[in-house]
VOVONU-409153 format. One record per residue (C-alpha): x, y, z. Coordinates in steps of 0.02 Angstrom, whole numbers, padded with zeros to 5 digits. Example, Ala and Ser with C-alpha at 12.3 -4.5 7.8 and 13.67 -1.06 7.14 Angstrom:
BEGIN
{east = 00615 | north = -00225 | up = 00390}
{east = 00684 | north = -00053 | up = 00357}
END
This chain:
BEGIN
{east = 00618 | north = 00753 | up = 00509}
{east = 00518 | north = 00744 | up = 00356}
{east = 00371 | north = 00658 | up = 00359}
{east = 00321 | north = 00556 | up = 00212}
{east = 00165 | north = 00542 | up = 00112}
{east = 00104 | north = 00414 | up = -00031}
{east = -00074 | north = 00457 | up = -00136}
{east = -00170 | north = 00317 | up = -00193}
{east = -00241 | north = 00334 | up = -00387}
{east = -00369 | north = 00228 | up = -00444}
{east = -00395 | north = 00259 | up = -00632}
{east = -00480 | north = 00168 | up = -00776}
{east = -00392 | north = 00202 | up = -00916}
{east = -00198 | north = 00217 | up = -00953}
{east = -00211 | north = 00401 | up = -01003}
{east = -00293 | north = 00471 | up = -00834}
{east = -00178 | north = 00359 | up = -00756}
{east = -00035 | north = 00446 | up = -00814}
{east = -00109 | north = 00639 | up = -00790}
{east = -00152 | north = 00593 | up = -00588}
{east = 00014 | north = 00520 | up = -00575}
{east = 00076 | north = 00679 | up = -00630}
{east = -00015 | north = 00792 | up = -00514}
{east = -00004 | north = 00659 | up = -00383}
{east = 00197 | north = 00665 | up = -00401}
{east = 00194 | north = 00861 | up = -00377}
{east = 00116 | north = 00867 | up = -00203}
{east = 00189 | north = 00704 | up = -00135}
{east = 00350 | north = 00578 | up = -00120}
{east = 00251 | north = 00441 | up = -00179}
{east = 00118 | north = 00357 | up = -00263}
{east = 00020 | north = 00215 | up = -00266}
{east = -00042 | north = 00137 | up = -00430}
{east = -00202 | north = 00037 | up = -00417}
{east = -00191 | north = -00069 | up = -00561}
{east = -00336 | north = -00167 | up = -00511}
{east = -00457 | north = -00027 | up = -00584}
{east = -00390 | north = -00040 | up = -00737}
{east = -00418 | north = -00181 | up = -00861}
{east = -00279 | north = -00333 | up = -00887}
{east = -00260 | north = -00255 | up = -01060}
{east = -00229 | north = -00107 | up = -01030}
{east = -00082 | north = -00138 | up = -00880}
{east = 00060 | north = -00170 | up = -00997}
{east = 00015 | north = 00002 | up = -01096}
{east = 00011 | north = 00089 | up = -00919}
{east = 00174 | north = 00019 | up = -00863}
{east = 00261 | north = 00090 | up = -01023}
{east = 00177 | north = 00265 | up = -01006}
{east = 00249 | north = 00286 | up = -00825}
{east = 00386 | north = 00180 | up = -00808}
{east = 00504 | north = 00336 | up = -00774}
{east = 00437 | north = 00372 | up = -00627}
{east = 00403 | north = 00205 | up = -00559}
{east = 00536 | north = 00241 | up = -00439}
{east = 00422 | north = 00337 | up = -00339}
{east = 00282 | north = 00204 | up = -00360}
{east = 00199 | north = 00084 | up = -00269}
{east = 00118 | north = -00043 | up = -00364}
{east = -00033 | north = -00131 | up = -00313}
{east = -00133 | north = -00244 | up = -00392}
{east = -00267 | north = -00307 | up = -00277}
{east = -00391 | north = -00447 | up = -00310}
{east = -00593 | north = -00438 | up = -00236}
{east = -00552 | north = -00567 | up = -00095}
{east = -00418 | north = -00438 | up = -00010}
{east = -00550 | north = -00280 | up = -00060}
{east = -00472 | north = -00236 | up = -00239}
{east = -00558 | north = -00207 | up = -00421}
{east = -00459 | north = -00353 | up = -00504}
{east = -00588 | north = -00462 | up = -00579}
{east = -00477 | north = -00599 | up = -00681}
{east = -00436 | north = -00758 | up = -00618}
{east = -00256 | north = -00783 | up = -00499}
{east = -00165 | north = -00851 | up = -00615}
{east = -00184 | north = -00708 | up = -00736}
{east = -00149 | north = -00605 | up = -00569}
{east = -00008 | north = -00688 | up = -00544}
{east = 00049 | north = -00657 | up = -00754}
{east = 00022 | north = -00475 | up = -00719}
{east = 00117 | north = -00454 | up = -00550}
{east = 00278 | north = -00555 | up = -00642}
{east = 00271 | north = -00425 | up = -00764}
{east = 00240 | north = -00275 | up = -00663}
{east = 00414 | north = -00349 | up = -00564}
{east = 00504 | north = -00337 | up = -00720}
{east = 00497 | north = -00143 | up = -00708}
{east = 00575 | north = -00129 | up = -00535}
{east = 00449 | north = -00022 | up = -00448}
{east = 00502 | north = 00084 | up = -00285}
{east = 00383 | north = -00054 | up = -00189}
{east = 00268 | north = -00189 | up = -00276}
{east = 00142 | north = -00223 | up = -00141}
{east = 00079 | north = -00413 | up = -00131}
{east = -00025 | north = -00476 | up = -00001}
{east = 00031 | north = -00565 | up = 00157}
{east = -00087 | north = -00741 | up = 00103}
{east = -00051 | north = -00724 | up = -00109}
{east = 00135 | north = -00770 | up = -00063}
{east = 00103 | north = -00888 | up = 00060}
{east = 00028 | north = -01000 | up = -00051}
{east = 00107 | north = -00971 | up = -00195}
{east = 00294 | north = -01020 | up = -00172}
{east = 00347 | north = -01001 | up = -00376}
{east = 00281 | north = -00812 | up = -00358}
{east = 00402 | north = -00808 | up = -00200}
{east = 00547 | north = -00864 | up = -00286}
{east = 00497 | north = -00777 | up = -00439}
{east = 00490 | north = -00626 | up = -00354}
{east = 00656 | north = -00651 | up = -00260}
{east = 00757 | north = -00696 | up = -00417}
{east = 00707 | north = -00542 | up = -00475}
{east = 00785 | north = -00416 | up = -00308}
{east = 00611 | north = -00332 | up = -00314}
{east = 00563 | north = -00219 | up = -00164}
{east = 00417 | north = -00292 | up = -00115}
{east = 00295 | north = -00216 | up = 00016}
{east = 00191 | north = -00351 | up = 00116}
{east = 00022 | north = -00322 | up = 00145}
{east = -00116 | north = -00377 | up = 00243}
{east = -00295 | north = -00304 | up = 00277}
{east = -00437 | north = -00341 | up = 00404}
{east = -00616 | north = -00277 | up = 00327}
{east = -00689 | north = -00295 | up = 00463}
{east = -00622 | north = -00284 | up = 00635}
{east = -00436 | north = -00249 | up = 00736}
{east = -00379 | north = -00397 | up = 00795}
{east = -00279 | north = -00428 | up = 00967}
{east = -00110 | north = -00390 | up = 01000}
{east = -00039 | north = -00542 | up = 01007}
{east = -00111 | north = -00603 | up = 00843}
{east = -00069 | north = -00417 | up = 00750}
{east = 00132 | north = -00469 | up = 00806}
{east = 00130 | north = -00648 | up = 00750}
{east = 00068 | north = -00576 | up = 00584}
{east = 00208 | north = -00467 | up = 00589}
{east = 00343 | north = -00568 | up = 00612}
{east = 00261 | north = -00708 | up = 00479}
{east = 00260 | north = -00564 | up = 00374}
{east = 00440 | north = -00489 | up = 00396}
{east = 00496 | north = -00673 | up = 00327}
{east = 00442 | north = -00622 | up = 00128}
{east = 00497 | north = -00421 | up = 00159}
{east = 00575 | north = -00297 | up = 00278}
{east = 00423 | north = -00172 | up = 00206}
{east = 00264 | north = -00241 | up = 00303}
{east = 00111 | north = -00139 | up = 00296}
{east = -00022 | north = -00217 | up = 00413}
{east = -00211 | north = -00124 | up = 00426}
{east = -00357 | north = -00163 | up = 00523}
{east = -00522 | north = -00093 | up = 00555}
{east = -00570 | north = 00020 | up = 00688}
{east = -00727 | north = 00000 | up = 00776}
{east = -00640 | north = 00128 | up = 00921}
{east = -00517 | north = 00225 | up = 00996}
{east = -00430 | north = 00078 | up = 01073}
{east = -00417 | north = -00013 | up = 00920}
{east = -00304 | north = 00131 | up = 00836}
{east = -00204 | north = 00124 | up = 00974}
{east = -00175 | north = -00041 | up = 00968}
{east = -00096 | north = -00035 | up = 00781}
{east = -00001 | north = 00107 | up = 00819}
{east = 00046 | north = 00008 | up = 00990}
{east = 00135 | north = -00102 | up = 00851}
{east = 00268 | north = 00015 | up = 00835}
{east = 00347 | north = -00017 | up = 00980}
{east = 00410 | north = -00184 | up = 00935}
{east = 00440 | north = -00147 | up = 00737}
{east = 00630 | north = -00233 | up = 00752}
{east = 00695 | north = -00201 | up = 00567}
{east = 00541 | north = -00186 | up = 00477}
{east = 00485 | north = -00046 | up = 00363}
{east = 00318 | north = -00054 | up = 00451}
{east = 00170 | north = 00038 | up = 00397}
{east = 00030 | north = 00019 | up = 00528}
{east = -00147 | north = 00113 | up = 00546}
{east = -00327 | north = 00087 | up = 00555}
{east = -00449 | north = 00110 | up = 00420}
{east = -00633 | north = 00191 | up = 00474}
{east = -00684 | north = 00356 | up = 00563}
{east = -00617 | north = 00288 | up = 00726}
{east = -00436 | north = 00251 | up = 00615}
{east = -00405 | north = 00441 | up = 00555}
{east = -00294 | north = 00483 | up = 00673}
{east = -00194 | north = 00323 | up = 00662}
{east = -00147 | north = 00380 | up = 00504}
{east = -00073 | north = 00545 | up = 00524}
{east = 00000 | north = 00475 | up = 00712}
{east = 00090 | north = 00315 | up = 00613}
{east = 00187 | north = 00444 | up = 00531}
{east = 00281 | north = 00489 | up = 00703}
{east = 00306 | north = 00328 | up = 00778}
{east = 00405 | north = 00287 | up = 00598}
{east = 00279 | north = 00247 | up = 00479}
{east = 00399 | north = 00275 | up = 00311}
{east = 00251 | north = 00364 | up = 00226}
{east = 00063 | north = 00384 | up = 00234}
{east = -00058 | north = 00339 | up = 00115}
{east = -00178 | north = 00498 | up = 00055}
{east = -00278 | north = 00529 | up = -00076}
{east = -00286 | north = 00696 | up = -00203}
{east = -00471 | north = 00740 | up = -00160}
{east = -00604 | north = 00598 | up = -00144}
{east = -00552 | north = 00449 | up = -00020}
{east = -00507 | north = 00267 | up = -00111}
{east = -00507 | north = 00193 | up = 00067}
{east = -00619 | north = 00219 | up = 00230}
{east = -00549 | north = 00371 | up = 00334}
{east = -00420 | north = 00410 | up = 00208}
{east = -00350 | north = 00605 | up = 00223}
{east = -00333 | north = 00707 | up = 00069}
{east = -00121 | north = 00751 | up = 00029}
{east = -00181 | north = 00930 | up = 00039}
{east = -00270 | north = 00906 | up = 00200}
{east = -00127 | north = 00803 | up = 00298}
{east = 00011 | north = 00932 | up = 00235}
{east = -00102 | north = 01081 | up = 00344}
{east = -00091 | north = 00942 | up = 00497}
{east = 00082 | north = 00929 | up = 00494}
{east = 00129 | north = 01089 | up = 00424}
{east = 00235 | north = 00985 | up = 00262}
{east = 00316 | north = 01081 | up = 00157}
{east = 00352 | north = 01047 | up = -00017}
END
């Protein structure tokens, strides 16, 4: 089996965007665009630069509330996200509690067929089991791609999202823990059916985060 890998890029202008994504796309299957480090005005140039290869990208465009750069209001968000859609990215990631209350994005968004990913992140702690597998299944109602992260403040809490494997059903789940104690939860997820990892190409965008050069070594990947 081939395990999968995804590296975040986090640029501020359209151009740099486009020369990570290329490097980025040479060492791994996918890659995550963090449009919320770029300025509204400059998304719609980005989208045109690297639209053909947005069929290896995950789109992501994350507000300040749910630990993202986006500094506009929500319903400029929401303009952006609508538009992003109307390129057909591999995933478009939108978080678990922006759909929930916003049932015209929903719709929107399923009118559309776009592959979303659903996403939710804890800051701050792992919760318990029970509530980590009613989030799920909540969750798996907008996608079958759910990506749920927590926290780790210890061993026990990694193993309890990768514990979430076990009952995944149908879902496309992608489940680790962010945080020293969540490293290994994110090379692990990977062989309990975790459809990629996310990585980074040298310096980490989130807490614990692996470089792709440094996760390829650990599981001996070759590309």
């Amino acid at each position: 089996m081939k395990y999968k890998t995804c590296v975040s890029i986090a640029e501020q202008t359209p151009a740099k965007t486009k020369k990570r994504l290329k490097i980025a796309l040479s060492k791994s299957d996918y890659v995550e665009v963090r449009f919320d480090f770029l300025r509204s005005d400059q998304i719609p140039e980005t989208l045109e630069l690297i639209k053909k290869d947005l069929n290896r990208i995950v789109c992501t465009l994350r507000p300040k509330n749910e630990g993202g750069k986006f500094s506009g209001n929500e319903k400029e968000r929401i303009a952006i996200i609508k538009l992003i859609a109307e390129y057909n990215p591999f995933l478009l990631d939108i978080e678990f509690n922006t759909l929930k209350r916003n049932a015209t994005l929903t719709n929107y968004l399923k009118s559309t067929k776009t592959k979303l990913l659903v996403s939710w992140h804890d800051f701050k702690k792992t919760p318990s089991s029970a509530e980590l597998k009613k989030k799920i299944t909540l969750m798996s109602k907008y996608s079958s791609n759910v990506k749920i992260v927590s926290t780790a403040k210890s061993t026990d809490d990694s193993t309890r999202m990768l514990e979430l494997y076990s009952k995944k059903g149908k879902n496309n789940l992608i489940a680790f823990a962010m945080g020293d104690y969540g490293r290994i939860s994110r090379i692990l997820c990977l062989y309990l059916g975790s459809p990629y990892t996310y990585v980074s190409l040298g310096k980490a965008i989130a807490p614990g985060q692996f470089s792709v050069d440094e996760v390829k070594k650990i599981i001996n990947l070759k590309k």
